[in-house]
C-alpha positions as CSV (number, residue, x, y, z in Angstrom):
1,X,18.9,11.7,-14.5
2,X,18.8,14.8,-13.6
3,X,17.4,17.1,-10.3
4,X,14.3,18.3,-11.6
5,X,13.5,15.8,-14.1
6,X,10.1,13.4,-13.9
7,X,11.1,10.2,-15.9
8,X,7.3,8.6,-15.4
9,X,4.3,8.2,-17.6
10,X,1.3,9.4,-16.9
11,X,-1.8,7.6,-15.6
12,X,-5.6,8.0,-15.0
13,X,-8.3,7.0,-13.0
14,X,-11.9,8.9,-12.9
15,X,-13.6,8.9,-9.7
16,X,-16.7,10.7,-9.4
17,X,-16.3,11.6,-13.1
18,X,-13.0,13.3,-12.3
19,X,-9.3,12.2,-13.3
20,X,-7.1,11.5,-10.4
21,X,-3.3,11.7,-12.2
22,X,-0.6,9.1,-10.8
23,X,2.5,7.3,-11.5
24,X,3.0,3.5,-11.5
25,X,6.4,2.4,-11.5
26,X,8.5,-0.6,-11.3
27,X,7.6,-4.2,-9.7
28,X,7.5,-5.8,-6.5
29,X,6.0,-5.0,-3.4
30,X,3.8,-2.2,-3.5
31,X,4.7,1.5,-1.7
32,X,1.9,4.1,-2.0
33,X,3.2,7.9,-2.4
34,X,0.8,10.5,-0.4
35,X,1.8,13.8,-0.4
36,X,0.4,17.3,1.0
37,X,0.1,21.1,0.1
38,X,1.0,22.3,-2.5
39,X,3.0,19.7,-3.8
40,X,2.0,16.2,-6.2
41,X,3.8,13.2,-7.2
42,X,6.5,15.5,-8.5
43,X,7.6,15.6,-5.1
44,X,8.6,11.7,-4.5
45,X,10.4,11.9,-8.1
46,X,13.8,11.6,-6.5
47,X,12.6,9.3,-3.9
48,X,11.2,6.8,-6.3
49,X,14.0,6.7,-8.7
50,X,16.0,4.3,-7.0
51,X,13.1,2.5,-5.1
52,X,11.1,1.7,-8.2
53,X,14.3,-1.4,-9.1
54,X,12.6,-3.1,-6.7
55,X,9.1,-2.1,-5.6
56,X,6.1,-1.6,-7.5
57,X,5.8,2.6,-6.5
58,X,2.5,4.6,-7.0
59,X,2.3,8.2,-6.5
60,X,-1.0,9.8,-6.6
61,X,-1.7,13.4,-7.1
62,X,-4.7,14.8,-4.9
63,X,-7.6,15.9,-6.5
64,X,-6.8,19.2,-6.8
65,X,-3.5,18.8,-6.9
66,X,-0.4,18.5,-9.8
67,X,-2.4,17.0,-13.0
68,X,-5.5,15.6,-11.7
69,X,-8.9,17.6,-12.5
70,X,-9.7,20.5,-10.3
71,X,-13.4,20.3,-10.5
72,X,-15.8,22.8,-8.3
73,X,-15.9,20.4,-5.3
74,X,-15.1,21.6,-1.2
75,X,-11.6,20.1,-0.8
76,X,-12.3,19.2,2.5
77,X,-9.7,16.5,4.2
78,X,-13.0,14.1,4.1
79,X,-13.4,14.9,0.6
80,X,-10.0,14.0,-0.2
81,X,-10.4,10.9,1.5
82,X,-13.2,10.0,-0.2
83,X,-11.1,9.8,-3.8
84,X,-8.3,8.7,-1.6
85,X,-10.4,5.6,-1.0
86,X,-11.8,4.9,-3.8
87,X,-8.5,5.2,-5.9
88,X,-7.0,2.6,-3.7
89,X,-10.3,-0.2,-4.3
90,X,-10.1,0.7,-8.1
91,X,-6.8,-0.7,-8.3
92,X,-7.3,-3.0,-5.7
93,X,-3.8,-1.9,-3.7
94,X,-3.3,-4.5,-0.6
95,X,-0.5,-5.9,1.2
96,X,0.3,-1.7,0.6
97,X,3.6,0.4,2.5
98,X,2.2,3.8,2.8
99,X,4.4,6.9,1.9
100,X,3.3,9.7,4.1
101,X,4.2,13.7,3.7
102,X,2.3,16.8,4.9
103,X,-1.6,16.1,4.5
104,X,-0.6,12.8,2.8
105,X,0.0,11.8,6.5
106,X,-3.5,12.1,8.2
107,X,-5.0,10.7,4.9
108,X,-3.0,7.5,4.8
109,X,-3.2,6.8,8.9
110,X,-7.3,7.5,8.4
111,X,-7.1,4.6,5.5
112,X,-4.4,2.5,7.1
113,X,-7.1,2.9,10.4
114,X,-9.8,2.3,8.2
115,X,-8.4,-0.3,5.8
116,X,-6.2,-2.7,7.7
117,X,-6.7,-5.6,5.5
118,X,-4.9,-3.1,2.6
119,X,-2.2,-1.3,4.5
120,X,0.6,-3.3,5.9
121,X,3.2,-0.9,6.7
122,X,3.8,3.0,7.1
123,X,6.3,5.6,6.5
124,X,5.6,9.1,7.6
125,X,7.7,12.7,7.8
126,X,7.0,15.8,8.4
127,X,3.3,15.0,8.9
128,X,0.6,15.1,11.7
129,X,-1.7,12.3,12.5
130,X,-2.7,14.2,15.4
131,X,-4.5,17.7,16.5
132,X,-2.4,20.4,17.9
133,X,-2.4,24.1,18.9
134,X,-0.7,27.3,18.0
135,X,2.0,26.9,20.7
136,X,3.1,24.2,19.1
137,X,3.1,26.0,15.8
138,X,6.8,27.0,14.0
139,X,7.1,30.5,15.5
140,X,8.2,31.4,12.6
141,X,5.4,30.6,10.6
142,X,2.4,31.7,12.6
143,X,1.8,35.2,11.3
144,X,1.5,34.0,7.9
145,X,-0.8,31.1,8.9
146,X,-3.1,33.0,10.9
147,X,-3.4,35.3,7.6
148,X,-3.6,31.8,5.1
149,X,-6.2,31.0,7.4
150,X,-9.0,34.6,7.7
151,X,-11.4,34.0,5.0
152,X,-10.3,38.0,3.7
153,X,-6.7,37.7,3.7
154,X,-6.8,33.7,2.1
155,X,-8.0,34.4,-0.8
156,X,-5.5,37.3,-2.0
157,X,-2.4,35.9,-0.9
158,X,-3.1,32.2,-1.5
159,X,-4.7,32.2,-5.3
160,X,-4.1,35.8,-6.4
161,X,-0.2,35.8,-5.6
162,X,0.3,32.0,-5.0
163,X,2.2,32.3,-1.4
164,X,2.4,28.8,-0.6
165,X,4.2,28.0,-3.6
166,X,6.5,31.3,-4.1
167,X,7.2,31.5,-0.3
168,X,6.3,28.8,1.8
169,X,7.7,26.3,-0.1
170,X,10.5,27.7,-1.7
171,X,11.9,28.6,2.0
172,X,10.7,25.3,3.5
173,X,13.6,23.4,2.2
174,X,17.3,24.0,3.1
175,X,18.9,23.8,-0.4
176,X,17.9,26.5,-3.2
177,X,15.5,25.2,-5.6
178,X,16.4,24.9,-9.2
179,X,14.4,27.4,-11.5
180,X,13.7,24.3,-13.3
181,X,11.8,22.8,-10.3
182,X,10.2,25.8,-9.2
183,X,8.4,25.5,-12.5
184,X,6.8,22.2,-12.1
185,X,5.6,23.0,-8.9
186,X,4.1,26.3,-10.1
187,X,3.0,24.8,-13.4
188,X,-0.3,22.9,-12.0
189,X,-1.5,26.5,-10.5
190,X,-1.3,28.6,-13.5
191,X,-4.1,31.2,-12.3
192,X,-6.2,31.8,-8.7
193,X,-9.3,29.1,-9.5
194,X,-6.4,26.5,-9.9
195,X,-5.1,27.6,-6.4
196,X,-8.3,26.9,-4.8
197,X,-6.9,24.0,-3.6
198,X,-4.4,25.1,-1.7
199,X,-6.0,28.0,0.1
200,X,-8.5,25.3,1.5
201,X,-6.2,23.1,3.0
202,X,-4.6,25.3,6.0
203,X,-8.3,26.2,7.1
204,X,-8.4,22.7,7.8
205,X,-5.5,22.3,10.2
206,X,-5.9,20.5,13.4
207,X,-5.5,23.6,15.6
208,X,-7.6,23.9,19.0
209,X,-9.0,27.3,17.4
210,X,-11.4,25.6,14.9
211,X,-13.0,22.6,15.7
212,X,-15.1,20.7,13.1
213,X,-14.9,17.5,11.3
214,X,-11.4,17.6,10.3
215,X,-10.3,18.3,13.7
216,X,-13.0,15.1,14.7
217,X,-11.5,13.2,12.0
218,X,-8.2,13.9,13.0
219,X,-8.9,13.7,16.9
220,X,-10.0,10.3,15.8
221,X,-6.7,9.3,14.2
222,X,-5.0,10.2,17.5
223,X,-6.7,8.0,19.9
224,X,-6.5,5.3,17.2
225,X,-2.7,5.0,17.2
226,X,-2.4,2.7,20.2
227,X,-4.1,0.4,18.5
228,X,-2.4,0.4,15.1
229,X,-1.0,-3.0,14.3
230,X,1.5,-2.0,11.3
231,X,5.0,-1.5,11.8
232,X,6.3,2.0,11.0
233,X,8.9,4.2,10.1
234,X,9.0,7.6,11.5
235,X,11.8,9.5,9.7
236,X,13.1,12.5,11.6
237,X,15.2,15.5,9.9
238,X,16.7,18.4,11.6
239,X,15.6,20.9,12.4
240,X,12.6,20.1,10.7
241,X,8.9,22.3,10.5
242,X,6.2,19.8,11.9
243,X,8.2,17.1,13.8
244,X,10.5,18.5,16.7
245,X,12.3,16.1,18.7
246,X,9.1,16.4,21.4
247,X,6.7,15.2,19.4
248,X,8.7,12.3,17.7
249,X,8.9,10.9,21.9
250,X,4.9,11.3,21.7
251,X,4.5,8.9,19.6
252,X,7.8,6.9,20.3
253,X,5.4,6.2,23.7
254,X,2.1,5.6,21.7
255,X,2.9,3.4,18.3
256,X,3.3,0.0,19.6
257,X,5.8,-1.1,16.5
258,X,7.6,2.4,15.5
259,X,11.3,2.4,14.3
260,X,12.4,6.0,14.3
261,X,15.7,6.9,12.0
262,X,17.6,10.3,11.5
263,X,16.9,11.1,8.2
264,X,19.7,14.4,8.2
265,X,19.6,18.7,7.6
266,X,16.1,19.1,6.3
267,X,13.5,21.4,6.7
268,X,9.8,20.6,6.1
269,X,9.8,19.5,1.8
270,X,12.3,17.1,2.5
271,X,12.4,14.8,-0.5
272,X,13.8,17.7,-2.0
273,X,16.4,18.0,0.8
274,X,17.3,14.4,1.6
275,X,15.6,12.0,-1.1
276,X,18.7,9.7,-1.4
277,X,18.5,9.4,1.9
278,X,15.6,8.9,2.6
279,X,15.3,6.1,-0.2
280,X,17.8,4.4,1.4
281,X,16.3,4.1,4.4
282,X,13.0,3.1,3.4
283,X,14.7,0.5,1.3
284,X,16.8,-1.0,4.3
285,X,13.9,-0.9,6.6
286,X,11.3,-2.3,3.6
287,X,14.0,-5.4,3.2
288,X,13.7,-6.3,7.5
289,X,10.5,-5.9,7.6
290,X,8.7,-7.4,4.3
291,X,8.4,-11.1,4.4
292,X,9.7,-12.9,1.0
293,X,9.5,-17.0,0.6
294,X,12.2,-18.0,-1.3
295,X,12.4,-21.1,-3.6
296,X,14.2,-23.5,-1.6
297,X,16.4,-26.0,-2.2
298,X,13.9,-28.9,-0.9
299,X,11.8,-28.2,-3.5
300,X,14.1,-29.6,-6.6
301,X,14.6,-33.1,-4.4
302,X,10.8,-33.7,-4.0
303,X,10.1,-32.9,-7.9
304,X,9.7,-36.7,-8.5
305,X,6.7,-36.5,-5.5
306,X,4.9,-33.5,-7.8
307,X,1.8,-34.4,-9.0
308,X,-0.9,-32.4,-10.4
309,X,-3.3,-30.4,-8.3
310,X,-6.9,-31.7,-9.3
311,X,-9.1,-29.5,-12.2
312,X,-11.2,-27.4,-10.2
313,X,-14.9,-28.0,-9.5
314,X,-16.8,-25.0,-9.7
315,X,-16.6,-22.3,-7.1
316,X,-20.0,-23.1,-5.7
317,X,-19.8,-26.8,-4.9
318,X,-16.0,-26.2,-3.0
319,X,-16.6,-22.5,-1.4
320,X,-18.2,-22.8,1.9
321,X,-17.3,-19.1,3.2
322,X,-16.0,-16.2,2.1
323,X,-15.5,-13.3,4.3
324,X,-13.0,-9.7,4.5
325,X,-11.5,-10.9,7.6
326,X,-11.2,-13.7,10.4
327,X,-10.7,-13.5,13.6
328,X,-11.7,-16.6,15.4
329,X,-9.8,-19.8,16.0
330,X,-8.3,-21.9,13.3
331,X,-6.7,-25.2,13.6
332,X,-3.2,-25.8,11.6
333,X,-0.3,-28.3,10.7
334,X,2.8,-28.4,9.2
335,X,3.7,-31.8,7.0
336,X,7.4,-32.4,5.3
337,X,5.6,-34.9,2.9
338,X,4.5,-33.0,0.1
339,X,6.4,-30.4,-2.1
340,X,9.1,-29.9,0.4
341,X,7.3,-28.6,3.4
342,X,3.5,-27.8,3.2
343,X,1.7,-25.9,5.9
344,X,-2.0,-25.4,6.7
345,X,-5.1,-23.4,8.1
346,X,-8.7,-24.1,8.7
347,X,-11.5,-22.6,10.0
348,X,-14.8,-24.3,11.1
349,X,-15.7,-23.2,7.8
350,X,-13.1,-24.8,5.7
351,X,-9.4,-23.9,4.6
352,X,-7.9,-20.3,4.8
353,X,-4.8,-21.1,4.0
354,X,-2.4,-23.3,2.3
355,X,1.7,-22.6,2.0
356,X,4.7,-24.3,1.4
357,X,6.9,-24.2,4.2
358,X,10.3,-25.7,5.0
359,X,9.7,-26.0,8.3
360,X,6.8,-25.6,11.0
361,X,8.3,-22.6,12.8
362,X,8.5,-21.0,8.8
363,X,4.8,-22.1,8.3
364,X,3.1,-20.5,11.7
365,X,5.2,-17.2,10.9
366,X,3.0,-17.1,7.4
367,X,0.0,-18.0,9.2
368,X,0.6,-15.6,12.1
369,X,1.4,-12.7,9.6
370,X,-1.8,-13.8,7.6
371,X,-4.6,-13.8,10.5
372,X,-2.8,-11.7,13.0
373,X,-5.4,-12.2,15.4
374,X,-6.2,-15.5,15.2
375,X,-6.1,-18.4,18.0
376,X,-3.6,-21.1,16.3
377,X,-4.3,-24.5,17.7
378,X,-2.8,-27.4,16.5
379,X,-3.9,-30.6,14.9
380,X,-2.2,-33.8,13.3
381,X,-0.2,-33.0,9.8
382,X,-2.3,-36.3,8.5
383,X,-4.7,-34.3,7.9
384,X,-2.8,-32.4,5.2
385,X,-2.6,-36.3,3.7
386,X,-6.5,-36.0,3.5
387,X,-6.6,-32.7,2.2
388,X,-4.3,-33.6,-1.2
389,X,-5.8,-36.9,-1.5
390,X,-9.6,-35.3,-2.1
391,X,-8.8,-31.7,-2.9
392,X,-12.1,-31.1,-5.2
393,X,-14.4,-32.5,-1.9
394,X,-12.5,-29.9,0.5
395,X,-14.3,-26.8,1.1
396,X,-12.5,-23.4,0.8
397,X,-12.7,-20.4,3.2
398,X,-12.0,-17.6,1.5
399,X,-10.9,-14.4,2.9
400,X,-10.1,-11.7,1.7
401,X,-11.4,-8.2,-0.4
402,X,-14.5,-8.7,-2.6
403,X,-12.7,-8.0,-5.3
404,X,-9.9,-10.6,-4.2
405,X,-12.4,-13.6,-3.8
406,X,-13.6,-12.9,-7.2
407,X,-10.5,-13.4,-9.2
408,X,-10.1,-16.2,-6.8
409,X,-13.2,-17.7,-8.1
410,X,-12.2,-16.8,-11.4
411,X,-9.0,-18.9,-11.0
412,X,-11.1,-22.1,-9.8
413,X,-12.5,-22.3,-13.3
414,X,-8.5,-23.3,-15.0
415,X,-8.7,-26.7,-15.3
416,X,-5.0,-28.6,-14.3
417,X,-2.7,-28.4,-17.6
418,X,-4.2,-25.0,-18.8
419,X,-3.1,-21.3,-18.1
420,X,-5.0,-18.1,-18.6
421,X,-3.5,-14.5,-19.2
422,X,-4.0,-12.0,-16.7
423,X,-5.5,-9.8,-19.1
424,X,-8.1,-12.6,-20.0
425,X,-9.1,-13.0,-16.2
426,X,-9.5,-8.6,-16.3
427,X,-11.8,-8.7,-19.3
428,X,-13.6,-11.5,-17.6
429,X,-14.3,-9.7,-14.8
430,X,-14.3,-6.0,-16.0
431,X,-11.4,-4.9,-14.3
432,X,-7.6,-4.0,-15.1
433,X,-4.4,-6.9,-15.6
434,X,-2.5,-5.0,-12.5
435,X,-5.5,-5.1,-10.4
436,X,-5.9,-8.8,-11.1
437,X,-2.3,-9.0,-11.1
438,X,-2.2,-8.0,-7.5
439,X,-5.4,-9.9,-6.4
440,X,-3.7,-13.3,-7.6
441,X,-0.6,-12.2,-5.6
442,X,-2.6,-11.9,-2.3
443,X,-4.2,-15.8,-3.0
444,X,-2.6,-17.7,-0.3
445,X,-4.4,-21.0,-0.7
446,X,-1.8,-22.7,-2.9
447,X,-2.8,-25.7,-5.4
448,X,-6.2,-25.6,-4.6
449,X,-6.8,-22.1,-6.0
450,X,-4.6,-22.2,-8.8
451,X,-3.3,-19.2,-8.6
452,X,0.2,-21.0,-10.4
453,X,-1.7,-21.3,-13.6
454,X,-2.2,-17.5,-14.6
455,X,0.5,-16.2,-17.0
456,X,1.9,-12.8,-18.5
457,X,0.4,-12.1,-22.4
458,X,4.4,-11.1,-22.9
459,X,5.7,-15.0,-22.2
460,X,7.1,-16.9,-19.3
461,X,6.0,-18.2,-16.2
462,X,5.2,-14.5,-14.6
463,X,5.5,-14.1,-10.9
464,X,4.5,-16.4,-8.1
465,X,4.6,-15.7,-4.5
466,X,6.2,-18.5,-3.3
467,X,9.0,-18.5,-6.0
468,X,8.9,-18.8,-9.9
469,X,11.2,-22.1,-9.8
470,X,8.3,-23.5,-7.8
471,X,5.5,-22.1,-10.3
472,X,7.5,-23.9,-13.0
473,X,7.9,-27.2,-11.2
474,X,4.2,-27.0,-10.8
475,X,3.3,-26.3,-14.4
476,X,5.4,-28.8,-15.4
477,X,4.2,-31.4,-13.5
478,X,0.8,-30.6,-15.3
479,X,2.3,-30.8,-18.4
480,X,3.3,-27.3,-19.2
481,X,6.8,-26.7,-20.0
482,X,7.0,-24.4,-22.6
483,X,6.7,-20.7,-21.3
């Protein structure tokens, strides 16, 4: 493949009767693109190449921005949030690493702040989740922001002779750009209402010289980051535009869980400096820190002990709560007995989770990862004995998105020895296959919410979190063997 090219097809969402354009490519765990001015998903191309063999990768294009609509709207950082947001719950994105460039950063800190229960992890360069001044502006640079940003000068230099694009970028990066890629970049701004977008977004810079909401909103972000429970890569480049080796040690001291790597010669548009490298590192540091059950060996010797989970009852008689998050105490146990290792959860409301395990120390690490700030206190692993020997009188405590709990509802309706499509559980509930896809994925009550039984329309068994030799061993057992 070549430098400039942009091997990805096209997708749409409407928000607010507007098309937001992005990318969705490959499978696996999902990594969310955000990028800034005056750039799109075009800019993650060369990043995502190589990533996309083994993550699912969605790049979204700002409103505003590459090939989604420019309507008349403010373009306000809080008005890209808002599409922001409601991009991510229209496809449902959880368990999500976040990509961050530029403006991308404060947008995906604000959601990751915002939306815990959806972000998992972050990966930020060349960004600002935090307010700043003009003495800690590039020198460099100043004169020509201080004109991007006087409501006389903006408009003429910004729409009528496109600056950002034919100067700022162009001279932001260390190797020449290709005529070829200065095209795309230039193609999504073909006249000065199309640049609209980007003469907004430097007015809205966190400098001490303008307060307002963004600078609130921003402000906000700041004080926020002690507090951020995600692990996160912070990848450095030298020399860099926005993060000098100062402010990297700011928030070194303030990010409880931050891994900072050299990322090499770059200046500020660095996927188009360093994007194998950077891929690389996002890839090494994705494989430490995401958690994947493998099938394990156990489970083949206990395939005689298999029996068939019981047909689900429905949803109402076995849900007794359902909530976003939990917090409180929950009591748990780890039995060898069952399927090669089984470990449990419940609340005082019923069961939040149920995983197989190999060993106890394997099962509280799930647990742990699943209710971060839950009290764990132990009880007897008999009663995971009760649980499997009246699973249709146990009530389920189900936590999770709204969206999640209903295709979790919707899989307590397959009876045992039956499989559904994932496109037959979207039409169902008036949604998209990925979306279900992904809500199914997150299910982390095994057995009892069936979550084994939903299958691909194109044949086989499909994906299953906890392994596909497992998923198999468990339709077969229910009398499904031919996928």
């Amino acid at each position: 493949m070549g430098f400039a090219d942009y091997p990805f097809t096209s997708r749409y969402h409407s928000v607010d009767g507007h098309r937001l354009h992005y990318i969705d490519e490959g499978q696996g765990p999902t990594l969310l693109f955000l990028h800034g001015n005056p750039t799109s998903s075009y800019l993650w191309r060369n990043v995502i190449k190589p990533l996309r063999q083994h993550y699912r990768c969605v790049a979204l294009d700002l409103i505003g921005f590459g090939r989604s609509d420019k309507p008349d709207i403010d373009y306000r950082f809080l008005t890209h949030y808002h599409y922001l947001r409601a991009f991510v719950e229209a496809l449902d994105l959880t368990d999500l690493t976040l990509v961050l460039h530029d403006w991308g950063g404060p947008l995906g800190f604000r959601l990751a702040q915002q939306e815990p229960g959806r972000v998992a992890r972050l990966c930020f360069m060349e960004t600002f989740p935090f307010t700043f001044d003009w003495e800690e502006f590039p020198l460099a640079a100043r004169p020509l922001f201080f004109a991007f940003r006087d409501k006389r000068l903006a408009p003429w230099l910004l729409q009528r002779h496109n600056l950002f694009v034919n100067v700022v970028l162009r001279f932001s990066v260390v190797r020449p750009l290709p005529r070829s890629v200065m095209a795309a970049y230039r193609a999504p701004f073909p006249d000065a209402r199309s640049r609209r977008p980007i003469r907004v977004f430097p007015s809205e810079l966190p400098l001490n010289d303008r307060p307002g909401d963004t600078h609130r909103a921003i402000a906000e972000i700041e004080a926020g980051l002690e507090a951020m429970p995600q692990p996160m890569l912070l990848l450095h480049f030298h020399p860099g535009a926005v993060l000098g080796r100062t402010r990297v040690a700011w928030l070194a001291q303030r990010i409880p869980d931050l891994e900072v790597v050299d990322g090499g010669r770059a200046l500020h548009y660095v996927q188009e400096d360093q994007p194998e490298r950077i891929a690389a590192a996002l890839g090494d540091w994705l494989a430490r820190r995401i958690d994947a059950v493998p099938p394990r060996p156990a489970v083949a010797k206990a395939t005689a002990a298999v029996t068939a989970p019981a047909a689900a009852t429905p949803a109402t008689a076995r849900i007794a709560a359902e909530d976003d998050r939990f917090t409180g105490a929950l009591r748990w146990c780890w039995s060898p007995e069952h399927h090669g290792g089984l470990v449990a959860a419940w609340s005082d409301a019923g069961l939040v989770q149920l995983c197989f395990a190999a060993d106890a120390e394997e099962g509280r690490a799930q647990i742990e990862k699943r209710f971060p700030k839950a009290v764990l206190e132990p009880t007897d692993e008999d009663a995971i004995d009760a649980l499997l020997a009246d699973p249709a009188g146990t009530p389920l405590h189900l936590v999770g998105t709204p969206f999640q709990r209903a295709v979790w509802r919707a899989l307590l309706t397959i009876p045992a020895g039956q499989t559904r499509q994932y496109g037959e559980l979207a039409r169902q509930l008036n949604s998209q296959a990925r979306a279900v896809g992904n809500a199914v994925g997150a299910n982390r009550i095994a057995l009892l919410v069936p979550c084994h039984r939903v299958v691909p329309r194109a044949g086989g068994p499909g994906g299953y979190h906890w392994g596909v030799a497992r998923k198999k061993t468990l339709l077969a057992a229910e009398g499904i063997k031919d996928l």
